[in-house]
N, CA, C and O atoms as a DFTB+ gen file, in Angstrom:
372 C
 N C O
     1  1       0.844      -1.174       0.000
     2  2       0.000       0.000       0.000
     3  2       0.890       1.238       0.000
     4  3       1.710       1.431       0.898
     5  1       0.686       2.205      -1.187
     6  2       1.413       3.308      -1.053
     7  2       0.949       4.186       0.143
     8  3      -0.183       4.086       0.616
     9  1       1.965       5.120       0.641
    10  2       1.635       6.357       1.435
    11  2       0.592       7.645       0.746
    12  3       0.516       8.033      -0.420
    13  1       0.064       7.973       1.631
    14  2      -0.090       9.569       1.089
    15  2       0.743      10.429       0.504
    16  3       1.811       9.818       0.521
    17  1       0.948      11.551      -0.048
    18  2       1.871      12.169      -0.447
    19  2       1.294      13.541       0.085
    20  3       0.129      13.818       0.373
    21  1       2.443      14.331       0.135
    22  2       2.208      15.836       0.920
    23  2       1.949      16.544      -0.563
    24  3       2.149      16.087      -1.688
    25  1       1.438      17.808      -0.146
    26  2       1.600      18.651      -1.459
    27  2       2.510      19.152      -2.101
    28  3       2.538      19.555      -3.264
    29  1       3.926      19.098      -0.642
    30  2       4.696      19.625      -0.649
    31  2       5.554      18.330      -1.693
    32  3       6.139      18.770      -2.683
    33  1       5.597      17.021      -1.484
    34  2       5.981      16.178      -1.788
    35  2       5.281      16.084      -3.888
    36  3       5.872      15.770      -4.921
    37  1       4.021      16.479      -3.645
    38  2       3.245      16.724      -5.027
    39  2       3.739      18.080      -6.123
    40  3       3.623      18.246      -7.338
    41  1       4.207      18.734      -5.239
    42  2       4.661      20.190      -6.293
    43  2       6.286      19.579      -6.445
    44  3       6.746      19.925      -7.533
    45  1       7.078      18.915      -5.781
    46  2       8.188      18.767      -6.385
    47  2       8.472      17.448      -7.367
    48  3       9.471      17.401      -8.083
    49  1       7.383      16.282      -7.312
    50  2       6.914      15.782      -8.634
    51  2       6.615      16.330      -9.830
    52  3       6.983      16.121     -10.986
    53  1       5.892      17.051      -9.320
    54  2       5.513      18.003     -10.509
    55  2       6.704      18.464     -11.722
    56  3       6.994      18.179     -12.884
    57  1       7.289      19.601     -10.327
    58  2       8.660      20.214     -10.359
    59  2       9.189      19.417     -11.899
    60  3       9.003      19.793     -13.057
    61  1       9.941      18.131     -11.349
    62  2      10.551      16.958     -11.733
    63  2      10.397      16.769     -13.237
    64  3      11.266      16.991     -14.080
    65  1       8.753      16.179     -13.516
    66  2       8.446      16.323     -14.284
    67  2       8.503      17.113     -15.311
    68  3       8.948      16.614     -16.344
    69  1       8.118      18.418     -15.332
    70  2       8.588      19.710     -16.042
    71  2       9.821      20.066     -16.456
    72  3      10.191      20.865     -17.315
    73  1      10.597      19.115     -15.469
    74  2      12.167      19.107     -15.962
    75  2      12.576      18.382     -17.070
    76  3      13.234      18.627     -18.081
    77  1      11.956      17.341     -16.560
    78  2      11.938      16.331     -17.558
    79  2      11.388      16.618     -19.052
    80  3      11.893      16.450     -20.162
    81  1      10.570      16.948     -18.767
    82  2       9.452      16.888     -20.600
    83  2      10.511      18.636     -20.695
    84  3      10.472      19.053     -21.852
    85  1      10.937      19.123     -20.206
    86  2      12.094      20.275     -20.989
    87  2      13.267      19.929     -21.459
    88  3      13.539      20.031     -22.656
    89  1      14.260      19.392     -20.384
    90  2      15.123      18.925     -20.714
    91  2      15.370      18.142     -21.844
    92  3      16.232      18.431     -22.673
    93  1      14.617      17.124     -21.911
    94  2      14.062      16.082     -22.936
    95  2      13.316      16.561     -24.290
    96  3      13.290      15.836     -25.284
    97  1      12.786      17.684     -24.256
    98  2      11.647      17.732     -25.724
    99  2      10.661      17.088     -25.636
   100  3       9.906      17.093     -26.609
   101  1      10.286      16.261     -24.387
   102  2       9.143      14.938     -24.901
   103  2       7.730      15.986     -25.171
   104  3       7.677      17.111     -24.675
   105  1       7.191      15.705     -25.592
   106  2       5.816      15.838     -26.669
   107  2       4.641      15.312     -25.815
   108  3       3.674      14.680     -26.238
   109  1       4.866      15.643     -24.662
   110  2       3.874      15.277     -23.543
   111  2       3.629      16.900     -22.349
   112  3       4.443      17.794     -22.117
   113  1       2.221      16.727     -21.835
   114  2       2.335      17.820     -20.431
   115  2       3.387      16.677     -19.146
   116  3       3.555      15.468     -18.983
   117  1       3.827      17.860     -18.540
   118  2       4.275      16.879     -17.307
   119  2       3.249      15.846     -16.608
   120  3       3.389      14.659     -16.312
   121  1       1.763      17.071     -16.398
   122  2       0.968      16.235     -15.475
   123  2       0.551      14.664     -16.495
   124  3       0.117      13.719     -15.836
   125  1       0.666      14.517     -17.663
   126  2       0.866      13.127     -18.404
   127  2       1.638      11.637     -17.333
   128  3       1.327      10.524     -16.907
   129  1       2.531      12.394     -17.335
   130  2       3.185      11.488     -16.912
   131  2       2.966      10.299     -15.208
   132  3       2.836      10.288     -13.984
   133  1       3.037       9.760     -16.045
   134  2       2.664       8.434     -14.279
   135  2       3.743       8.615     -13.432
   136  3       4.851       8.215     -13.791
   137  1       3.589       9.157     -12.360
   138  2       4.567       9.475     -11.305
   139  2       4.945       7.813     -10.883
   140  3       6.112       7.827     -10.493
   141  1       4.379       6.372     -10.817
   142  2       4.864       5.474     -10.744
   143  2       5.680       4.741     -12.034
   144  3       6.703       4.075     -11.879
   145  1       5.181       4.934     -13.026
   146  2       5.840       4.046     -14.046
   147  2       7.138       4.313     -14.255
   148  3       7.622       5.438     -14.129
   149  1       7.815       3.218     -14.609
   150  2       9.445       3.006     -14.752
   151  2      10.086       4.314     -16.033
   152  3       9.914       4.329     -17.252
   153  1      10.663       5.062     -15.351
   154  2      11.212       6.474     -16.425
   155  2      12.080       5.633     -17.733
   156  3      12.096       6.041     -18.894
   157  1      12.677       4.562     -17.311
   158  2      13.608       4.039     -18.581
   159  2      12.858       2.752     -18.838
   160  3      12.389       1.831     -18.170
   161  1      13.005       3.283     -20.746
   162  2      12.590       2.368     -21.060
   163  2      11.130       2.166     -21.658
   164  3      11.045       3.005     -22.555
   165  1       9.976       1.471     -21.586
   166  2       9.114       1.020     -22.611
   167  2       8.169       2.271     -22.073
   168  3       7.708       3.101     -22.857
   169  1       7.926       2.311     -20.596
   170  2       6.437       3.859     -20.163
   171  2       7.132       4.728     -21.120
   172  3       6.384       4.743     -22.098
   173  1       8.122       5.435     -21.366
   174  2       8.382       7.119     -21.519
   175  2       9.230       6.467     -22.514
   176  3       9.531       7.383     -23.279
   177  1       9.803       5.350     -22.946
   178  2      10.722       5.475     -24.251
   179  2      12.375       5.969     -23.997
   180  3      13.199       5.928     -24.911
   181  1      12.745       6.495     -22.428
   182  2      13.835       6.712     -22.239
   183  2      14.567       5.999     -22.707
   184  3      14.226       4.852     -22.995
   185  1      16.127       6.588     -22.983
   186  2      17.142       5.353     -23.319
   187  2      18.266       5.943     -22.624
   188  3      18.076       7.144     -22.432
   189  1      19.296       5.545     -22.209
   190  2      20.228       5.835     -21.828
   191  2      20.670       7.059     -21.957
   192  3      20.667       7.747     -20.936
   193  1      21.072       7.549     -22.992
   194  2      21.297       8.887     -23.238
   195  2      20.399       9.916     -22.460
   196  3      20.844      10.699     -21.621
   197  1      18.975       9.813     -22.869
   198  2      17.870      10.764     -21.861
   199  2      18.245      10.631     -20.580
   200  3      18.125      11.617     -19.853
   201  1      18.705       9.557     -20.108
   202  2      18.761       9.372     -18.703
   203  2      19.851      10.090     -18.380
   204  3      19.624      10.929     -17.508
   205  1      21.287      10.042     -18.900
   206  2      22.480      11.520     -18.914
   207  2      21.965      12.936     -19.093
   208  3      22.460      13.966     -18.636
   209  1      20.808      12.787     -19.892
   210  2      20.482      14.276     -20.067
   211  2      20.142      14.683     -18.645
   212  3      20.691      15.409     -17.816
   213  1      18.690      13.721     -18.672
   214  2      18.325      13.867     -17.179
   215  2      18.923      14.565     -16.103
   216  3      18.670      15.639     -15.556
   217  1      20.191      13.269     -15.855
   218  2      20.833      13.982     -14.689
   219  2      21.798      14.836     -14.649
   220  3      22.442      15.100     -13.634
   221  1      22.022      15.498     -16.136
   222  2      22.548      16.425     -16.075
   223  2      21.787      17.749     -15.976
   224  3      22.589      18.680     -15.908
   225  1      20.673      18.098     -15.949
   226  2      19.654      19.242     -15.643
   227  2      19.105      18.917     -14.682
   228  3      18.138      19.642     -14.445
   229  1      19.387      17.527     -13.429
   230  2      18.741      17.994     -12.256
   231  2      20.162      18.519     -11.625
   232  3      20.161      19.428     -10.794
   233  1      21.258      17.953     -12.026
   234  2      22.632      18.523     -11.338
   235  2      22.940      20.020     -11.139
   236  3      23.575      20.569     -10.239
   237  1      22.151      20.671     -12.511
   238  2      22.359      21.683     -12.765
   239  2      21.191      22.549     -12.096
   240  3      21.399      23.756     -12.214
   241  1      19.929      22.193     -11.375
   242  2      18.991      22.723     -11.313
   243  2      18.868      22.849      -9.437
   244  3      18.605      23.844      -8.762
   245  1      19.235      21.147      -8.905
   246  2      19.327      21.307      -7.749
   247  2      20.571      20.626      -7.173
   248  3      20.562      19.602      -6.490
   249  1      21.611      21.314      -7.531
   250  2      23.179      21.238      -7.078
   251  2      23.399      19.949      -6.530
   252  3      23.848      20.002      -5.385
   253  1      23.241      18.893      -6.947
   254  2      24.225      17.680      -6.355
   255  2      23.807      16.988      -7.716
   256  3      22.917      17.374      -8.475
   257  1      24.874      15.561      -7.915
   258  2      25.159      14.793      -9.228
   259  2      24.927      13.252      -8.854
   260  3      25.343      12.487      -7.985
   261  1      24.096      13.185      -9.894
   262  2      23.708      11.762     -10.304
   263  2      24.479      10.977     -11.049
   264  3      24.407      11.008     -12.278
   265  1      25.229      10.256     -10.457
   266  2      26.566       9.389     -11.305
   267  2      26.066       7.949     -12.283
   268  3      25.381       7.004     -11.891
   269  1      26.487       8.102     -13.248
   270  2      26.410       7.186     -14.057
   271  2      26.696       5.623     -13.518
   272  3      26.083       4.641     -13.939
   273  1      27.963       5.587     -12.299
   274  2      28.440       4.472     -11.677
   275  2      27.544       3.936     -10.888
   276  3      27.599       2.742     -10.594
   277  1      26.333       4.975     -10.315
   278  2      26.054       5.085      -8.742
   279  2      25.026       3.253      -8.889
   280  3      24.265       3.010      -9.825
   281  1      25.294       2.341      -7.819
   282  2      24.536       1.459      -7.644
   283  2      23.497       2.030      -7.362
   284  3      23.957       3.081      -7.808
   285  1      22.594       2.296      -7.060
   286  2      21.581       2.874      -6.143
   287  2      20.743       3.590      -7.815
   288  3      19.689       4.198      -7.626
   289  1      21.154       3.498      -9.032
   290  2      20.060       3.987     -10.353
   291  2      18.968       3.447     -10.771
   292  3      18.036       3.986     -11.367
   293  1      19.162       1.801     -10.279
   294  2      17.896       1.352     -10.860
   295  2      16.520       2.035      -9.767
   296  3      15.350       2.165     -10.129
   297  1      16.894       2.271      -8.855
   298  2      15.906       2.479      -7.894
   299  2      15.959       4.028      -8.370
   300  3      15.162       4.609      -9.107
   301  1      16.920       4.442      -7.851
   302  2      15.939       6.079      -8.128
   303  2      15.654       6.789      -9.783
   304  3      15.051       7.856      -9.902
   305  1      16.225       5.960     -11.064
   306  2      15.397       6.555     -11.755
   307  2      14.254       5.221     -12.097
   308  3      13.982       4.997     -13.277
   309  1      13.647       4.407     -11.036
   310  2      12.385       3.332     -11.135
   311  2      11.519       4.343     -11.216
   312  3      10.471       3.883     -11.672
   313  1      11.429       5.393     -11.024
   314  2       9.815       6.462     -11.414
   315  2      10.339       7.835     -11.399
   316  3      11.414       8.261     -10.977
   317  1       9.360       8.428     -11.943
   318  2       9.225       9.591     -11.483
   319  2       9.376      10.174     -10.007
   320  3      10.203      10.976      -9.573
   321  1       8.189       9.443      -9.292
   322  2       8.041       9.535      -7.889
   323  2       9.277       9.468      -6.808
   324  3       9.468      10.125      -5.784
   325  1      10.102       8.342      -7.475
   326  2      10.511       7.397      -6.880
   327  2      12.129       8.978      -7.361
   328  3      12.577       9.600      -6.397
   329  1      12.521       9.212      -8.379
   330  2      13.558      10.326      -8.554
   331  2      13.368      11.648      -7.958
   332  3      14.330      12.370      -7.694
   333  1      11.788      12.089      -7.673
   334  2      11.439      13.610      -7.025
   335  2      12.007      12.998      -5.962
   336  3      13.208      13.247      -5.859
   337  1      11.449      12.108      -4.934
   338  2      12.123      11.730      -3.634
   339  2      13.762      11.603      -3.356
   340  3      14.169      11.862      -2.223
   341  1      14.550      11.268      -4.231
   342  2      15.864      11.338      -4.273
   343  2      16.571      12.360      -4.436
   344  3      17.753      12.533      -4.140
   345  1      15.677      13.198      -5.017
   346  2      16.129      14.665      -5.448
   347  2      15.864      15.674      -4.117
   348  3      16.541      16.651      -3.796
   349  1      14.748      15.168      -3.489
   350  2      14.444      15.989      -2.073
   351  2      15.460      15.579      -1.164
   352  3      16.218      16.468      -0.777
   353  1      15.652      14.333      -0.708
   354  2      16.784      13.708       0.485
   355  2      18.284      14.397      -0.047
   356  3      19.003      14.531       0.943
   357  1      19.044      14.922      -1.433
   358  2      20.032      14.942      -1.750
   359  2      20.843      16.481      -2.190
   360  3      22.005      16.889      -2.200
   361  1      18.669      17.361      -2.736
   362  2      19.227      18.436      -3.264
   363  2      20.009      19.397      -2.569
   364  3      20.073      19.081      -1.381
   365  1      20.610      20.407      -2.818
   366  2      21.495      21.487      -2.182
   367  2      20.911      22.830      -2.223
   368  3      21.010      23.582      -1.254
   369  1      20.166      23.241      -3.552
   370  2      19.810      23.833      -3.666
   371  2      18.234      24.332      -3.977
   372  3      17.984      25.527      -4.130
């Protein structure tokens, strides 16, 4: 059973999102997007490359870096949801 989510927790999904469909070009609104479904791959069509883009405009947006090496990727880019939350516990800015 999922949790509730705060609003506060809902505007930086959002946030996320908007980053995403910019960064990216995708041809979608943010609110489109399934805050659960898997970002790489068959939901959104990501491929590797998007996923560098990715974390190179959240690096740039909220000051800390998402490493290409990092064990810990399959989980935080597993969603949307699941990357706003990683981005809250990590950002700087």
């Amino acid at each position: 059973m999922s949790m509730p989510s705060s609003s506060a927790d809902d505007a930086l999904i959002l946030e996320v999102a908007q980053l995403l469909v910019t960064a990216l070009n995708l041809e979608l609104a943010p609110e489109e997007i399934d805050r659960d479904a898997p970002l790489y791959g068959d939901e959104l069509g990501l491929d590797s490359i998007d996923i560098l883009e990715l974390a190179l405009a959240v690096s740039k947006k909220y000051g800390f870096q998402l490493r290409a090496d990092d064990e810990n990727n399959q989980a935080i880019y597993a969603s949307l949801r699941a990357l706003a939350r990683h981005i809250a516990e990590h950002r700087t800015v």
